[in-house]
C-alpha positions in Angstrom: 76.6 82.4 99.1 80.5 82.0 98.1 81.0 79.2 95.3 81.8 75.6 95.9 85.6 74.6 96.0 86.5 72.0 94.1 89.7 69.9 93.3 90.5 68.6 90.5 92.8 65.4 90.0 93.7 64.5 85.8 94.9 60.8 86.2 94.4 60.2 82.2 98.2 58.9 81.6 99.3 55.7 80.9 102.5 55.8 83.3 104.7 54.7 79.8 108.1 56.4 81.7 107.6 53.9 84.5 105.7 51.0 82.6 105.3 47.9 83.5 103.7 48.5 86.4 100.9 46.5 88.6 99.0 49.7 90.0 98.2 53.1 88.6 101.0 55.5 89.2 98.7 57.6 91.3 98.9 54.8 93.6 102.2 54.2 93.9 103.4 53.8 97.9 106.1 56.7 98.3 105.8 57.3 102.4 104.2 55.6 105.5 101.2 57.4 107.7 99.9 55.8 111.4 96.9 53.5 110.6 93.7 54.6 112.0 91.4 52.2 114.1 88.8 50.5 111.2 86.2 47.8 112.3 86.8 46.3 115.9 90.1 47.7 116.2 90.5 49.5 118.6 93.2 52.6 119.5 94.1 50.8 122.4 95.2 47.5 120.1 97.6 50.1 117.8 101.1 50.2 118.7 103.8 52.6 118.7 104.9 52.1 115.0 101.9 50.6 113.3 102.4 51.9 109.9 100.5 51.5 106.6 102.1 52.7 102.9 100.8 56.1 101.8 100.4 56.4 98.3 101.8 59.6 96.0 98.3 61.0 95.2 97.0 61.1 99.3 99.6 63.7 100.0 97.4 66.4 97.5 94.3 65.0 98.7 96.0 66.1 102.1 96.8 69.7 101.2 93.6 70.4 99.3 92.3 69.4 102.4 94.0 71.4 104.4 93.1 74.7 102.2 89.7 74.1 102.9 88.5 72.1 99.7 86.1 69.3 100.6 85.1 68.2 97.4 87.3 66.9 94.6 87.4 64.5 91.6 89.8 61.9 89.9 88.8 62.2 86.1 90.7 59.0 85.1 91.7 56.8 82.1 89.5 53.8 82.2 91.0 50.6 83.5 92.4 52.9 86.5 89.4 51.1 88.8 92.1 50.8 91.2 92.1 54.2 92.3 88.3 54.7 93.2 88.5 51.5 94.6 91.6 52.6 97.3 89.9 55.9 98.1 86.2 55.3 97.8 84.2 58.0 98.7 86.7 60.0 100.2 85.8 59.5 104.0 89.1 58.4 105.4 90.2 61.9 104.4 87.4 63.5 105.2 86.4 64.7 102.0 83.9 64.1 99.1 85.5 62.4 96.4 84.4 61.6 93.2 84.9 59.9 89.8 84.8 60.9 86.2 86.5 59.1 82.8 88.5 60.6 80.3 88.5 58.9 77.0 90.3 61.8 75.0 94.1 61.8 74.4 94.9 64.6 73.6 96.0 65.9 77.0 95.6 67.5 80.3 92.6 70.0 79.2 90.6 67.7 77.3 90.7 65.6 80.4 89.8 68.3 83.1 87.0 69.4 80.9 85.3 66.0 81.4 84.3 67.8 84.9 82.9 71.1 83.0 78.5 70.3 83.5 79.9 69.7 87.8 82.5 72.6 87.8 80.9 74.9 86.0 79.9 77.5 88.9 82.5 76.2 91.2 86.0 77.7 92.0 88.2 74.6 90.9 91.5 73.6 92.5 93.6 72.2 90.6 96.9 69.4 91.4 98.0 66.9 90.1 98.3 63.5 91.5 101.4 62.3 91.0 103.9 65.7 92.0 104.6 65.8 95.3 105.5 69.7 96.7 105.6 71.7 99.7 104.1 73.8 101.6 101.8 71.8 103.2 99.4 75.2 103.2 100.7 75.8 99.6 96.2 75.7 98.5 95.1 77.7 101.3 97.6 80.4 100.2 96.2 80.0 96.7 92.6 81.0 97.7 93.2 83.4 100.0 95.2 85.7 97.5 92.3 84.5 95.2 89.4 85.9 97.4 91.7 89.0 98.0 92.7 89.4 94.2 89.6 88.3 92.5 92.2 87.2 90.0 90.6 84.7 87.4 93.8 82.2 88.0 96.1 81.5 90.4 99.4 79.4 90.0 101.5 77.9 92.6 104.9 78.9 91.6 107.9 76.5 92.9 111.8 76.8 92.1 112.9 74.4 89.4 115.8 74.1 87.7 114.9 71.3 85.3 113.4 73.8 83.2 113.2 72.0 79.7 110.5 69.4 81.3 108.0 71.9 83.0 106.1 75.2 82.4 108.0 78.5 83.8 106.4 81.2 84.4 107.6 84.9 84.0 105.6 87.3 86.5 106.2 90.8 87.9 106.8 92.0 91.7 103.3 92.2 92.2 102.7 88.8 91.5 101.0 89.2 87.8 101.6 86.7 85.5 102.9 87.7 81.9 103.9 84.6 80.0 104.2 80.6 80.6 106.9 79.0 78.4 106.7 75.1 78.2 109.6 73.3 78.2 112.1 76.0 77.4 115.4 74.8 75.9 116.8 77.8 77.3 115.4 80.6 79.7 116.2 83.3 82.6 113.1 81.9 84.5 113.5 79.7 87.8 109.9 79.6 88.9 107.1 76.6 87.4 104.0 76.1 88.5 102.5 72.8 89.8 99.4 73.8 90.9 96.3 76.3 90.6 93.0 77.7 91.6 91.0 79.4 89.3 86.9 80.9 89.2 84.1 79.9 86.4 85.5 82.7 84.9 88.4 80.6 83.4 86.3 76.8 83.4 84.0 78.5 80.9 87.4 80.2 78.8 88.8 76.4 78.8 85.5 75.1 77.8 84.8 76.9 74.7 88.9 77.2 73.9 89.0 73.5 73.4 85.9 73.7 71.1 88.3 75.3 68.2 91.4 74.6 69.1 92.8 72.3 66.3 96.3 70.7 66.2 98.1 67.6 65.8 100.2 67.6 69.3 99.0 67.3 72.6 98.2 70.3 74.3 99.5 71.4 77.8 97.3 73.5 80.4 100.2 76.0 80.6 99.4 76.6 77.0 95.7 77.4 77.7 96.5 79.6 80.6 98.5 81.7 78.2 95.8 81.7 75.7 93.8 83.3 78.9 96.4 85.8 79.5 96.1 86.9 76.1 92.4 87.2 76.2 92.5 89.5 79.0 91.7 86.4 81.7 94.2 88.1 85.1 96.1 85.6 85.9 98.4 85.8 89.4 101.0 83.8 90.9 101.5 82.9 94.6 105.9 82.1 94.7 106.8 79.6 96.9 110.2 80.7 97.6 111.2 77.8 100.1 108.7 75.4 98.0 110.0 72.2 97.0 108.1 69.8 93.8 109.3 66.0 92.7 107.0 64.9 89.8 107.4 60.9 90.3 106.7 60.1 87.0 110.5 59.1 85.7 112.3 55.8 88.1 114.9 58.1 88.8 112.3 60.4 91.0 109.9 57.7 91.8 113.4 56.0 93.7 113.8 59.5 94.9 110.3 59.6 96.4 110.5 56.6 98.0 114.0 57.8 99.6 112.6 60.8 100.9 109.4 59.4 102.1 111.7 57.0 104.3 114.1 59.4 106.0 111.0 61.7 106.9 109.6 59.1 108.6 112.9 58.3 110.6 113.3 62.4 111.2 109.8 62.2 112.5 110.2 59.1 114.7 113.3 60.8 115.7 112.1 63.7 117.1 109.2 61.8 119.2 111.8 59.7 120.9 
């Protein structure tokens, strides 16, 4: 029987780029989607242009979705009540969602460990929920070359060329991944990663890595993957050549977001009239 898929959301941050604001960042309304019928309405009552706000973190709920994974949970910061209350269980997308807290600062691992006892024996998907990117079938590529591969990680590689703020990844023709550099001040490298899929193999790797890991900073995944590398964990990438990723975290790409959320909805209602 193959493993259980499932996706993993980190919503531990506190937003500080973009504070004050009156909602968790996750939840921030960057697009517009066709309501659905709920209650006693009817599709017969919905009109051409009935929209709702769709909020930054339902377009990777989408894609995971869309690769297949059914199953996923938000590990938040508590006070974020907000976000289990918008999504609930999950149904509107079709999938299972649940909730787990984080109350460890110390950064993106310590946070997706909180799901390590419901993980363990799982294949885990990994996005996070406030980076939008494309392709829409950029998960389903990850697992394939996974199943195919039986490599331990997968990354989603995208082009950047704000290189100082992310992870880049240096990887060979055959898609094996040698090195992640965070933040670079310079580099040759024009590929980050956003997203990833990886087996027990690695969970149990991050698990025990955090146990004696010591430092003062906070401590990136990218950092942990190369600590994997080193330990003889293969680690792969799938390149998204054509990919696009806008982390919304900064005013200047959350009023991007919102821009670019609007005009696809004019494209689309363009090409339906």
């Amino acid at each position: 029987m193959p493993p259980d898929i499932i996706g993993l959301l980190p919503a531990g941050g506190r937003a500080t780029r973009l504070a004050p604001l009156p909602l968790s960042k996750e939840l921030y309304p960057v697009g517009f989607e066709a309501i659905a019928p709920q209650g006693d309405l009817r599709p017969s009552d919905l009109r051409p242009g009935d929209l709702r706000p769709k909020v930054v973190s339902h377009y990777l709920l989408e894609k995971m979705r869309q690769g297949g994974v059914r199953k996923a949970f938000f590990i938040l910061r508590p006070g974020k009540w907000d976000i289990p209350e918008y999504f609930g269980d999950g149904s509107r997308l079709d999938m299972h969602l649940g909730y787990l807290t984080v109350h460890v600062a110390h950064g993106v691992p310590y946070t997706l460990d909180q799901a390590y006892p419901f993980v363990k024996d799982a294949i885990v998907a990994l996005g996070f929920p406030d980076i939008l990117f494309q392709p829409m079938n950029a998960f389903a590529r990850l697992l394939a070359r996974q199943a195919q591969s039986q490599a331990d990680v997968v990354l989603g590689l995208f082009p950047t060329e704000n290189y100082r703020k992310v992870g880049v990844v240096d990887f060979d023709a055959a898609g094996r991944v040698h090195q992640i550099i965070e933040k670079p001040q310079e580099t040759h490298l024009r590929y980050m990663w956003a997203i990833a899929v990886w087996t027990p193999a690695f969970t149990e790797f991050l698990h025990h890595y955090l146990k004696t890991f010591v430092s003062e900073r906070e401590l990136p995944i990218g950092d942990v993957i190369q600590a994997g590398i080193a330990a003889g964990l293969r680690v792969e990438a799938e390149a998204f050549a054509d990919g696009s990723y806008l982390d919304v975290g900064t005013p200047e790409d959350l009023m991007r977001a919102v821009r670019e959320g609007a005009t696809e909805k004019r494209r689309e209602d363009a090409t339906k009239s």
